[in-house]
N, C-alpha and C positions, 0 to 999 in steps of 0.2 A: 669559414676558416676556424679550425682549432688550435689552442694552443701547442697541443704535443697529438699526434697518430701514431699507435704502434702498430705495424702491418703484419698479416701472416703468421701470427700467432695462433698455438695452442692453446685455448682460453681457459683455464680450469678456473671457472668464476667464484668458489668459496662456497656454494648454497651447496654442494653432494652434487649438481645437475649433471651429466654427462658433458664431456669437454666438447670445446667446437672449435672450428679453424674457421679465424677471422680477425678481425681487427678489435684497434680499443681506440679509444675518442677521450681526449681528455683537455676541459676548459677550467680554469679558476681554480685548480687544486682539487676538483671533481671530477668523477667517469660521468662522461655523454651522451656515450652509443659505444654497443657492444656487437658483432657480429657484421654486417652490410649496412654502409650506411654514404652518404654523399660528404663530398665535403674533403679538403687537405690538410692539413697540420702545419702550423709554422717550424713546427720539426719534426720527421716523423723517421722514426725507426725502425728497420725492415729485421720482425725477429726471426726468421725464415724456417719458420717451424719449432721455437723454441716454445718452452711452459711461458705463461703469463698468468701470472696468478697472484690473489691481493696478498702483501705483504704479511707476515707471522706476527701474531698477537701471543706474546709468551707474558702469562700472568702470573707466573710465579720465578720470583728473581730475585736479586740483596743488592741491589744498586745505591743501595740505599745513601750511600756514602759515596759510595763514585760518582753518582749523578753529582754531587755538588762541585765535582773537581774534571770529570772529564768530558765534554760536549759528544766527543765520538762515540761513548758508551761501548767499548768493544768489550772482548768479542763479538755481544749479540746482533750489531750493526753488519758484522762478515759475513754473516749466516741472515740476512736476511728479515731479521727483528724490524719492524718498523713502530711498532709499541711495544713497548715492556710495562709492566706493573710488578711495584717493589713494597718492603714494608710488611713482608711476610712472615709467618711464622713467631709472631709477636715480639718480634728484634725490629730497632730501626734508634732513631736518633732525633724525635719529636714526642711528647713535648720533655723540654729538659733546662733542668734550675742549672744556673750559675755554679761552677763547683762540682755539680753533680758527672759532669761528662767521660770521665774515665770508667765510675760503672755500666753506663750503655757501651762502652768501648770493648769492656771486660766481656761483659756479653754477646756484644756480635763476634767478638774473637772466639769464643768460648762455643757458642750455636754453630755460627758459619765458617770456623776456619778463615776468616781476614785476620790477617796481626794487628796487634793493638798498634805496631808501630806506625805502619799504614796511615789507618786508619786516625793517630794522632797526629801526624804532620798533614793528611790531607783535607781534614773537615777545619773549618774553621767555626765552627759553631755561633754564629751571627744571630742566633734565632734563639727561643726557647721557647715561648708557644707552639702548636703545629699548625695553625694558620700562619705563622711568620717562618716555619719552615718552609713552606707551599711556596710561598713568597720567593723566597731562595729560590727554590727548583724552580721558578717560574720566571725569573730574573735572567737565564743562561738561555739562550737558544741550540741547539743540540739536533743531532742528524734522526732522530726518532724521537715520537710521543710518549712520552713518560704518563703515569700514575701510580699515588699512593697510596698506601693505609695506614689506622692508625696501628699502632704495636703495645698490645697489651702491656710487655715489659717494659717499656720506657712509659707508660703512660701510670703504672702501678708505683715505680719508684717516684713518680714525679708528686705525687697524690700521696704516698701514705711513706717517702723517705726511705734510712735504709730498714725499716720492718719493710718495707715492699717489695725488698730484695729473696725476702724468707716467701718463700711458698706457700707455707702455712699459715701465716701471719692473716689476719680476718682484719678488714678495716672496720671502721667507727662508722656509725651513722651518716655524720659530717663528710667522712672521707666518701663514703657512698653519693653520697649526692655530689660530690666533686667530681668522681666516677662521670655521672651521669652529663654534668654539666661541660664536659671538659668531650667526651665523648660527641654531643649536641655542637659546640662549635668547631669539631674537627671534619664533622660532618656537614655543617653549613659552608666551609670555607672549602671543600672540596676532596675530600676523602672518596677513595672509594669503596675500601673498605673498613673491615676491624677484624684483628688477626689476632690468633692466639695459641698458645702453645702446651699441649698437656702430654708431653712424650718424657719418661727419663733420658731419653738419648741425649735433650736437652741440654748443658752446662755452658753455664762462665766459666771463664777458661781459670780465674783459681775454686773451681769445683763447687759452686753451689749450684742447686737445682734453678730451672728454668722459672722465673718469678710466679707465671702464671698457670704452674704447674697442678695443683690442686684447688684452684681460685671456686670459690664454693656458690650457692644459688643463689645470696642475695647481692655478693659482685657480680655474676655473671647476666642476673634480675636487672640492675640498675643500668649495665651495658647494653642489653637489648630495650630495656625500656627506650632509650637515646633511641636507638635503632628507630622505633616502631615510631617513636615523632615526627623521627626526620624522615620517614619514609625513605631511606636511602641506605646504600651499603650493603654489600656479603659478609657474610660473617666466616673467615677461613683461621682454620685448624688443622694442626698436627699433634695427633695423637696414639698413646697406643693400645685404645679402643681395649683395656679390658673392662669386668662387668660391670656393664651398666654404666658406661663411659658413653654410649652414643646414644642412650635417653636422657640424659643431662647435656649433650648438646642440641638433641631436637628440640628439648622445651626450651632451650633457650632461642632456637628458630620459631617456636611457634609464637613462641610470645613476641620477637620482634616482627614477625612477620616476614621476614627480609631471607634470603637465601643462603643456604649453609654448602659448604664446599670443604670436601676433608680429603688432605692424603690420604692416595692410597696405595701400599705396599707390601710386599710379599716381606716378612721376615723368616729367618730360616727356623725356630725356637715355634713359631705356629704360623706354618706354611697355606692354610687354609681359612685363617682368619682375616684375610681380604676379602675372601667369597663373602664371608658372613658380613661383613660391612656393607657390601655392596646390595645385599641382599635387604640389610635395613635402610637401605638408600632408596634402593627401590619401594621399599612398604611406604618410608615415609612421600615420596613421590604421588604414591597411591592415594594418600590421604590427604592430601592438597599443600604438603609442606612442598617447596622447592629444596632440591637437594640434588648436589651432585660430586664425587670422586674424582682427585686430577691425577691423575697414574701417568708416569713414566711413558720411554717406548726403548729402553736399553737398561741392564744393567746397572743398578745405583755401587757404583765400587770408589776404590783408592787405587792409584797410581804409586806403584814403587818404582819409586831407581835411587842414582848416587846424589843425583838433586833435587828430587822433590820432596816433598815435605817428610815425607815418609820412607826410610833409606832402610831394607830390613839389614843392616850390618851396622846403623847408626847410634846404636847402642855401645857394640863391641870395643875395651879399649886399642886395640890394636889399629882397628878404622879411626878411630879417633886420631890417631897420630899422626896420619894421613889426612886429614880431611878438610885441609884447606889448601891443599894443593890446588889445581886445574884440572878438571875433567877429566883431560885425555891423558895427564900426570897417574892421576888417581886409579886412571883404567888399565896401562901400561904396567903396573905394578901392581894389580888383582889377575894378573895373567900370568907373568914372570916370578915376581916373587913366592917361592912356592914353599917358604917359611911362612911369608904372611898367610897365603892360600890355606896354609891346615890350621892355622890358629883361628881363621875366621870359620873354617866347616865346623873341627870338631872342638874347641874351647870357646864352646856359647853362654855366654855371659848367661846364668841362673836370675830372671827377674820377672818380672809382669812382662816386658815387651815382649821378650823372646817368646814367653809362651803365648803368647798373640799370633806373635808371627809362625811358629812350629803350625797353629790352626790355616793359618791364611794361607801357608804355602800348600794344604790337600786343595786349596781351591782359587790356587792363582794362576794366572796365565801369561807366557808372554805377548802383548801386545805387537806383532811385529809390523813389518810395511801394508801389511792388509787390511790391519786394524779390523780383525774379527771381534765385537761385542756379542757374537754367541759362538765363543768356543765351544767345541767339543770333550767331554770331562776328560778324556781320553789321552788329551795333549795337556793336559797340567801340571804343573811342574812335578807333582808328587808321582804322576802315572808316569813321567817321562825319567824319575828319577828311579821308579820300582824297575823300568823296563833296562836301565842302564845298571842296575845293582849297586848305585850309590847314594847317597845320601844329598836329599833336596837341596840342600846348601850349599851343594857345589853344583847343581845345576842354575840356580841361581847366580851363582856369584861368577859362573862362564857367560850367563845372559848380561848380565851388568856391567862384566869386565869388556863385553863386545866393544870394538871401535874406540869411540874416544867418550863411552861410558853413557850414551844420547838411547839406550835400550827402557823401556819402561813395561812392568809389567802389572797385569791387571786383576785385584780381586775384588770379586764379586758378591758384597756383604751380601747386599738385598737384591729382591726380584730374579734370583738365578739358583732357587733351591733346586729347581728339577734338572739342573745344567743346561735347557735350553729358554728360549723365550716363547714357549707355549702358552704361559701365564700371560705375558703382556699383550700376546694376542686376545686372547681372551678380558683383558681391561679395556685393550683400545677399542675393541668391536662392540664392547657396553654399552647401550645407548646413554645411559647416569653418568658417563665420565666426560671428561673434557683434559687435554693433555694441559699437563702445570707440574713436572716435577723436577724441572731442569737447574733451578737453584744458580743461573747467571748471576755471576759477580761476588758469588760465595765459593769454600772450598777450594783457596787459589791455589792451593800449593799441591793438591791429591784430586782435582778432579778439571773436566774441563767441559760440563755438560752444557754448556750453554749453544754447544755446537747441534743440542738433540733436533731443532727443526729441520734441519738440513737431513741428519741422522733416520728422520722419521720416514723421510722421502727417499733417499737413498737405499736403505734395507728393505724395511716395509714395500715399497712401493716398484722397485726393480732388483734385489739382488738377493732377497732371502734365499738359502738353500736348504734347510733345515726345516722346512716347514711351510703354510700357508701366506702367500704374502698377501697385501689390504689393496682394496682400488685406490687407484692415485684420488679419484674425485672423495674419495670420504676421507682420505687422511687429510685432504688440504681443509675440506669442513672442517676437520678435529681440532686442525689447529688456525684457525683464521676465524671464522662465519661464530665457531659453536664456539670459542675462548671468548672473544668479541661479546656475545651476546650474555657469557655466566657474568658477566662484570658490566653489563649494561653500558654498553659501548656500543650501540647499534646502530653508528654512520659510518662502519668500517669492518671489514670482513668480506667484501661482497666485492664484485665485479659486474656493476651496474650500475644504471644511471640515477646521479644522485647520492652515491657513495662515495668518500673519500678514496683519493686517487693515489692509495698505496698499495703498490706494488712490487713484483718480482717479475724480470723475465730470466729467466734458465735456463741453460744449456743441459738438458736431461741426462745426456748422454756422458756429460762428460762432468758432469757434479757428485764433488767427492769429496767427504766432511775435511781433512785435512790433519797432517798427523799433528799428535800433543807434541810442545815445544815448550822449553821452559825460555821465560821473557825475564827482565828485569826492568821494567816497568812502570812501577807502581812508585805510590809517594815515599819517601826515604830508603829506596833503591829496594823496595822489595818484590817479591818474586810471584811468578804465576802461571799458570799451565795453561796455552792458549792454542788453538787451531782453527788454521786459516783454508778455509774452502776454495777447491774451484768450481766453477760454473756458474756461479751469480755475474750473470754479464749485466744485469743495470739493477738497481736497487731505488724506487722512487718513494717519496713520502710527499704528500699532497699533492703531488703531481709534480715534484721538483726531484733532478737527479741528485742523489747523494750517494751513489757508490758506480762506478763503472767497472766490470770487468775487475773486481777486487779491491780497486784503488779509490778513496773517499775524493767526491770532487769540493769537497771543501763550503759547500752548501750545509746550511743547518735550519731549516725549515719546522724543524718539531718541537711540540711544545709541553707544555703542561695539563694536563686532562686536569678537567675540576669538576667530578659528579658524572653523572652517568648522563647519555648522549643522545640523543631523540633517534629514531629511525626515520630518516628521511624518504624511506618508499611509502 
């Protein structure tokens, strides 16, 4: 007798192996027996040809703050997340002095797009070591397995004050070995990684550079030293890799010995400087360093409309005047009033935004019920405005005034210089990468990638038309078996016996990422761009139901990862 039988399944078990139709066996929070085997289930469920497949390992996320306040973790729970790992990009909210909490505030508003507001009514900041962080996130029972890492920026201010806030600022001796020792117990207590940040895209949100922006070789010496002690930890980065920027992260993998994992992304300014990362990823591969790329599988854009974060008329004062009406108030009168209509085309406010926006509009898109993430350049607002002989602005602002103003349209910063997704074919088919660029629980107000697992399967996997699609068996490795394993998490990814019994069973056919929505949500009523799938028909995490058919069954069975995870084959 088993605890749970899933019958008739499509088994895409996580390893690349070729799918099988068969069953699943599951005792104690563990898979049993995969394929034919004796024996009935105290419940078993007939998936009558659906996917079954281990649940999504998304290793790069900003939970880092909502873990503390929401158990359900959505989005990524919708979409079939059964572990998330947060704490990236060297933002997070460990370790932190008394006092000090409004500059890590500053900064993850500032990196990730959360509002400081958020973010100050929903953390309670209980903790100030990052072993008494852990603790917290370890206190909450929650519908998926969490893990964290340490963040450079919170770990720089916390050590060297506000010089730690300066970029450039070189700690002391003293402060080095606090580096090291403060590193050493965040790793004993359960880290999994150590994250860090060398991009200018970088900023707190009142504009200074990313703390651990230029952090130089005897900080980065002292960090890996920790590293190579504790035997423990990846070292992940976002950077923008100019000279000589990714031999100053290998040596600091070679000396800790431990695994380096860096963004990877197409910017449009040097469109071809991914290849060459990848390419040093590979060398370093070659020569015994671990190294691996976490690229996308859509699109890295901003969501415009009249409520998201990013309104391109929200500047103009005329919208201003308007713009606390209701939606469909707000839409009704960008339609009708055709005094207001010519004051917003042609009397555009002369500033930074607009000339931002005059760029984004040659390469933005409307988003419609399709939800196409690889438009065609051909349909862009700007090609749709040359082919009507008017001006982009009013093709826009007919998209936005549609209905009751719920239109959102799409541009495409990164990963779409060629206007199609050729490039991200060519990332995900890498053997050096592993998918991590989804940024769940960041970006609330201009993006909603958290939905990319679902995304990856859905385009890639059945509905590409623009080009080559990926087998279903390697893209579920991509993102289960091979994320799983860059983070040393290897009792999970797999659909075998003696692996942890999280899972997906899906409706193939009819799973479909779900359109963007703006919610109101979040802690002191603020706001976020969320999409709700269908065809996740059950959602388990150790082998316990936590989502049916969409709906959370109110189970919270997941926990706190502390370190990396034995392989139990």
């Amino acid at each position: 007798m088993h605890d749970l039988v899933v019958r008739n399944g499509v088994i895409v078990d996580g390893s690349g192996s070729a799918k099988l139709n068969g069953d699943l066996a599951i005792n104690e929070g563990l898979v049993t027996a995969v394929g034919e085997f004796d024996g009935t289930g105290r419940r078993e469920i007939d998936a009558d040809g659906q996917l079954v497949l281990p649940g999504w390992v998304d290793v790069h996320t900003h939970y880092d703050g909502q873990a503390t306040w929401d158990p359900e973790m959505s989005p990524s729970s919708w979409h079939g997340v059964t572990t998330a790992v947060f704490g990236n990009c060297g933002v997070g909210f460990a370790p932190v002095r008394r006092g000090s909490e409004e500059f890590l505030i500053n900064l993850m508003e500032g990196v990730e797009d959360i509002p400081g507001t958020v973010l100050a009514e929903g953390i309670d900041f209980t903790w100030q070591s990052y072993p008494e962080y852990l603790d917290v996130l370890e206190s909450m029972p929650r519908v998926m397995d969490i893990g964290s890492q340490i963040p450079h920026g919170a770990l720089r201010f916390f050590v060297m004050g506000e010089r730690g806030a300066v970029h450039d600022e070189v700690p002391t001796i003293d402060e080095l070995l606090q580096f090291e020792r403060l590193v050493t117990e965040g790793f004993e207590a359960g880290a999994l990684g150590f994250t860090t940040s060398r991009t200018t895209k970088h900023k707190a949100a009142d504009g200074r550079l990313t703390p651990s922006l230029s952090a130089g070789e005897p900080e980065l010496a002292a960090i890996a030293n920790a590293m190579r002690s504790c035997g423990a930890g990846v070292l992940q980065v976002n950077s923008d890799f100019g000279p000589g920027e990714f031999e100053i992260l290998l040596e600091v993998a070679r000396i800790s010995k431990r695994p380096l994992s860096a963004l990877i992304i197409q910017v449009d300014h040097s469109p071809d400087l991914w290849r060459q990362t990848l390419d040093q990823i590979r060398e370093a591969n070659a020569e015994g360093v671990v190294a691996n790329g976490q690229v996308g599988c859509r699109p890295i854009g901003v969501l415009l409309g009249l409520d998201a974060t990013v309104n391109p008329f929200g500047n103009h004062p005329a919208y201003k005047a308007i713009a606390d009406l209701p939606s469909p108030e707000r839409a009704a009168l960008l339609r009708t009033d055709n005094a207001l209509r010519a004051k917003l085309i042609s009397d555009r406010p002369v500033d930074a935004f607009s000339k931002w926006m005059d760029y984004a509009l040659t390469r933005a898109y409307e988003l419609g019920p399709e939800l196409d993430y690889e438009p065609e350049p051909s349909t862009s607002v700007s090609a749709r405005a040359e082919r009507k002989g008017c001006s982009p602005w009013q093709i826009v602002l007919d998209l936005l005034a549609n209905g009751d103003g719920e239109t959102l349209l799409l541009y495409p910063f990164e990963n779409y210089t060629s206007g199609s997704l050729d490039e991200i074919h060519e990332m995900l088919t890498d053997p050096h990468t592993i998918c991590g660029v989804g940024d769940a629980g960041a970006h609330v107000g201009t993006i909603c990638d958290a939905s990319y697992p679902t995304y990856l399967l859905t385009h890639w996997g059945r509905d590409r038309t623009r080009g080559e699609k990926i087998p279903l068996e390697f893209l579920v490795n991509k993102q289960t078996r091979r994320t799983a394993e860059a983070y040393g998490l290897l009792d999970r990814g797999l659909l075998r016996p003696g692996y942890k019994a999280d899972f997906n069973i899906i409706d193939f056919e009819r799973l479909t990422v779900g359109a963007p929505e703006l919610v109101r949500d979040l802690p002191a009523g603020g706001k976020r761009l969320v999409q709700r799938p269908q065809g996740y028909s059950h959602t388990f995490v150790s082998g316990i139901e936590v989502s049916c058919e969409g709906e959370a069954t109110g189970q919270r069975p997941g926990r706190l990862i502390r370190g990396a995870q034995c392989d139990p084959g």
